[in-house]
C-alpha positions as CSV (number, residue, x, y, z in Angstrom):
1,X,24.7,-13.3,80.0
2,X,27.1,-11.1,78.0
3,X,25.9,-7.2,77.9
4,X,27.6,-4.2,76.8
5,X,28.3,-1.8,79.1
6,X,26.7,1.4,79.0
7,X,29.3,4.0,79.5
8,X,32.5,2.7,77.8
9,X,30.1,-0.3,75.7
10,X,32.8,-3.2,76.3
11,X,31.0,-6.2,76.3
12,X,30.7,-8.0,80.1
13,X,29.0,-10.6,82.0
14,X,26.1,-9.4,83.5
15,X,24.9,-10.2,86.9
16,X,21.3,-9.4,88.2
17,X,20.5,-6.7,85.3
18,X,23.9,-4.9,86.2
19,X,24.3,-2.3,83.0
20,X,28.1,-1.2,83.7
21,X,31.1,-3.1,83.8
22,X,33.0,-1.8,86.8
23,X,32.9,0.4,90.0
24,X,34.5,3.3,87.3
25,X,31.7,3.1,85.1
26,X,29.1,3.0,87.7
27,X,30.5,5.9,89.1
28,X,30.6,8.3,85.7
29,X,26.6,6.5,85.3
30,X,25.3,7.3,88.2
31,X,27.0,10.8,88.2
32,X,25.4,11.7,85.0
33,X,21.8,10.2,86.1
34,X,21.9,12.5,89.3
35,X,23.1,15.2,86.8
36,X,19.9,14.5,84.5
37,X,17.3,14.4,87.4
38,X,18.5,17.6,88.9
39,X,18.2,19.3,85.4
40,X,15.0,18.2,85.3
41,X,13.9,19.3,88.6
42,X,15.2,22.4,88.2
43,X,13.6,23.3,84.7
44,X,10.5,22.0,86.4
45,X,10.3,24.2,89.5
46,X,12.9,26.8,88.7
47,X,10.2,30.0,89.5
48,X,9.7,28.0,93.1
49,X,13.4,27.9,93.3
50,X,13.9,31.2,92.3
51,X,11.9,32.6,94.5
52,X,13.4,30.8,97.5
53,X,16.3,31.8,96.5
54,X,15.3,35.6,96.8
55,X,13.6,35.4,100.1
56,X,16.6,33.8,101.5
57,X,18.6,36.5,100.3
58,X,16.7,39.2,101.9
59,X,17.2,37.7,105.4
């Protein structure tokens, strides 16, 4: 099945739901998907974060 690849969109065959067409593009995917998540974490517990951030400081 011909996809197109979601980082650089060239068009590929696809191989049980794979969405990028090489190691290269898998790498730059799953760096921005980590980078997403943690953003998201963060904005959702940043005053937990904070916080632990302080006490460790006072140590």
């Amino acid at each position: 099945m011909l996809k197109k690849c979601v980082v650089c969109g060239k068009e590929f065959n696809s191989k049980n739901g794979v969405i990028t067409c090489s190691a290269e593009c898998r790498e730059i995917a799953t760096k921005e998907k980590k980078k997403k998540y943690f953003k998201n974490y963060y904005e959702g517990n940043k005053d937990e974060i904070i916080k632990r951030i302080m006490r460790n400081k006072k140590r």
